[in-house]
N, C-alpha and C positions, 0 to 999 in steps of 0.2 A: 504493500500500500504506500508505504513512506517513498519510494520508486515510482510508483504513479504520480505521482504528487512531488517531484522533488525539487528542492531550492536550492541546491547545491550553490556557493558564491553569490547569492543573493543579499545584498546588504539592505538592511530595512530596518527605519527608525520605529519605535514602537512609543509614542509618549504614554506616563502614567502606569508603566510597565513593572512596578515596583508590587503592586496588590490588584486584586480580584481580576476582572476580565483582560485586564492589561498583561498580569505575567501568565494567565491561561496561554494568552494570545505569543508573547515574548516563548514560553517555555516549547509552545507545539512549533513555532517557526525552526526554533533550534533543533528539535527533533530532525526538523525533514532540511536540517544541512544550511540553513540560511545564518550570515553573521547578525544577531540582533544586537544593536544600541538602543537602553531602555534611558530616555528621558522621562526624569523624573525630580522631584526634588527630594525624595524619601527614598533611600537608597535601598534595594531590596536584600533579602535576606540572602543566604550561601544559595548562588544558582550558577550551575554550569553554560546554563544556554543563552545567555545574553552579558552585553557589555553595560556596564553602570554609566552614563555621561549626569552629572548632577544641571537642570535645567529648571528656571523658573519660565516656563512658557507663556506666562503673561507680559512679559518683555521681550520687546521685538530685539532687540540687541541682545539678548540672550540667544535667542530664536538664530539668527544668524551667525553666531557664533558656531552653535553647535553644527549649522548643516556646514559650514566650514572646516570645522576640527572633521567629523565626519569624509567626506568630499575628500579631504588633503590628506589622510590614513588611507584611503581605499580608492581613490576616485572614480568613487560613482557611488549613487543613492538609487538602489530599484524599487525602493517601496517605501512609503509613509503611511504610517498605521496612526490616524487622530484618533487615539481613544481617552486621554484624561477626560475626567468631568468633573462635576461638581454639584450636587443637588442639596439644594436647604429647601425644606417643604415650608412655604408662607401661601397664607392668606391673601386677597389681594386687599381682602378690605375685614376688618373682624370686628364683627357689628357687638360681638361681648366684650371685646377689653379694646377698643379702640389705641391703636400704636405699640400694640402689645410683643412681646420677642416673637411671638408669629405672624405678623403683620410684615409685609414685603415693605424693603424700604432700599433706599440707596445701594448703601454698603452688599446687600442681599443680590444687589441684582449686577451689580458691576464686577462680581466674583463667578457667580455664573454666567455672563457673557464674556468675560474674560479668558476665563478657564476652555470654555464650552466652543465660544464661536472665535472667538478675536485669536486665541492659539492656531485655529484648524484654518484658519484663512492665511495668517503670517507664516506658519510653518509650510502649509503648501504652497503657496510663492515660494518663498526660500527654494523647496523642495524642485518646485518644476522648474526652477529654471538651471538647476544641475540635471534636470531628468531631459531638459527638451535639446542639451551639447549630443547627450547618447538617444536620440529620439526614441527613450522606451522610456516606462516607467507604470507604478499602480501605486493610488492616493487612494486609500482605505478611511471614511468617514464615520464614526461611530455614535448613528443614531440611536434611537428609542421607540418604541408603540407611543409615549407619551407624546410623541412628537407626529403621530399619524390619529391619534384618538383625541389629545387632550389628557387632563389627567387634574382631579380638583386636589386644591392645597399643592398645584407644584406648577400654577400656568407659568413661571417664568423659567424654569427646565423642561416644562415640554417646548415653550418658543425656541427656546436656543436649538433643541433638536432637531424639530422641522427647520430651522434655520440649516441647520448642518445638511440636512434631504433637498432642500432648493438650491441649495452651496456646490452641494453635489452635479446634480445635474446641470447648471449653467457652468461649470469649469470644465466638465465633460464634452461638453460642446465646445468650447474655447482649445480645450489641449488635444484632442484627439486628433488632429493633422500631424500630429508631434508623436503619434504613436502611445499618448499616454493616457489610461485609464483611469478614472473616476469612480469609487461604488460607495455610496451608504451601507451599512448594517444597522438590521432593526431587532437588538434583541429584545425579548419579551420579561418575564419576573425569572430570575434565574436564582439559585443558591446565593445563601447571603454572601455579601462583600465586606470590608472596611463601611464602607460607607453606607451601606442600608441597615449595617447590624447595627449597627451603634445606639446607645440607647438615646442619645441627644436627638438622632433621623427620627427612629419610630416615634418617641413625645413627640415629637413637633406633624408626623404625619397624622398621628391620631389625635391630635386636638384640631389639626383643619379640615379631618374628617368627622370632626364631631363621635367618636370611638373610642374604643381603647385598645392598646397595643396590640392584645391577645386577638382581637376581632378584625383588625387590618391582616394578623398574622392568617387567622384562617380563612379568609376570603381569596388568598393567595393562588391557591391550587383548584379553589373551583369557578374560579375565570378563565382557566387555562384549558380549550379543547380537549387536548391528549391529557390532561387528568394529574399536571406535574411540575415542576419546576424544572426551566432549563439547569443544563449542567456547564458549567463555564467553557469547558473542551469541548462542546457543542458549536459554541459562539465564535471559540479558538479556530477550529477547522475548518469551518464555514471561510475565516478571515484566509487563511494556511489557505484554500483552495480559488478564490478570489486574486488573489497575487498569484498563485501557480500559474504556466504557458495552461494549463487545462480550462483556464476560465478564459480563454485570449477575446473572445468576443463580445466579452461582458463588461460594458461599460455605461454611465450615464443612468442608473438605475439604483432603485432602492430594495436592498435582498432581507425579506421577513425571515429572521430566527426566533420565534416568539411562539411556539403549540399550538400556533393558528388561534393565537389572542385578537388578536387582527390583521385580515389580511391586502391593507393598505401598501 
């Protein structure tokens, strides 16, 4: 299988590659032979299959750094995987405690368009235009169902997602003369992460859902068609086969990994 699918010399940036879908994604590229650089600012624990670059992607002069250091070690970049993100569940408006820490406000929302959109836009520039000297290249997008449904107590992570989905497809038309592909992924509720397990995510999801913990927990598995939560090497291999020559015709599109949550 790892032969059908192989990366052999493929060099591919993976941001936020440090925890959950990120090092799923960093760990199976390594498997199937690809050099992974995990931009991150949280250095990941003992892993054989990717390279540590310390990045704060909210800074464009960061950003450019790295696809430089990158680039000038191996010259050539064949893949960018934007997966960092950032969810804080707010209110837009919270008619019980008016201004209250779940209530969206500034600071909330300039951290997930930072993290979310303003990264995946600056880092693929940077990226295409080492991709477009070797006219090849695949810019892996890492959306959401939030971002094709909506999602209450999170409209400013679902915007940035469908941002990333329209992101996707108008750069896909733009680079594709240049041989270089464009894909959104849309995973759906997968095994917890860092960031969804935390007990700060769930209080704040269950209070803009009007709930509590335990009841946002069990609604989880039966929203999900097949009856389950995704498995993060699910989301991993999906990305792993999208950058493969196997997927070469796939570009400009948005690929549902989600148990048929939504099939947008």
């Amino acid at each position: 299988m790892e032969h059908w699918m192989d990366l052999e010399k493929r060099v591919v940036i993976v941001t936020g590659g440090s925890n959950g879908i990120g090092r799923a994604i960093c760990n199976s590229l390594g498997r199937l032979g690809a050099t992974v650089i995990n931009a991150d600012i949280t250095p990941p624990g003992e892993n054989e299959n990717m390279e540590y670059i310390s990045c704060d992607i909210t800074k464009k002069e960061e950003i450019e750094k790295l696809v430089e250091a990158v680039y000038g070690r191996y010259g050539r970049i064949d893949a960018l995987v934007n997966n960092a993100g950032v969810n804080r569940a707010r209110l837009l408006v919270d008619a019980k405690e008016p201004c209250s820490k779940y209530e969206l406000n500034e600071e909330d929302y300039e951290a997930m368009m930072s993290v979310n959109v303003k990264s995946a836009v600056f880092l693929s520039q940077a990226v295409a235009r080492k991709m477009i000297i070797h006219k090849q290249g695949v810019i892996i997008n890492m959306s959401s169902t939030s971002g094709a449904r909506g999602s209450a107590g999170q409209c400013i992570y679902a915007a940035t997602k469908s941002a990333l989905s329209s992101f996707t497809k108008s750069i896909a038309l733009e680079l594709g003369k240049y041989g270089i592909r464009v894909v959104a992924v849309t995973p759906g509720i997968n095994e917890k992460t860092a960031m969804t397990s935390s007990d700060a995510y769930m209080d704040a999801l269950a209070y803009t859902r009007n709930t509590t913990k335990e009841a946002v927990d069990s609604n989880y598995e039966a929203s999900i068609p097949l009856g389950r939560l995704g498995r993060l090497e699910e989301v991993a291999d999906a990305v792993s086969y999208l950058i493969s020559d196997r997927a070469s015709y796939i570009t400009g599109t948005v690929v549902n990994v989600s148990g048929g949550k939504t099939t947008d």
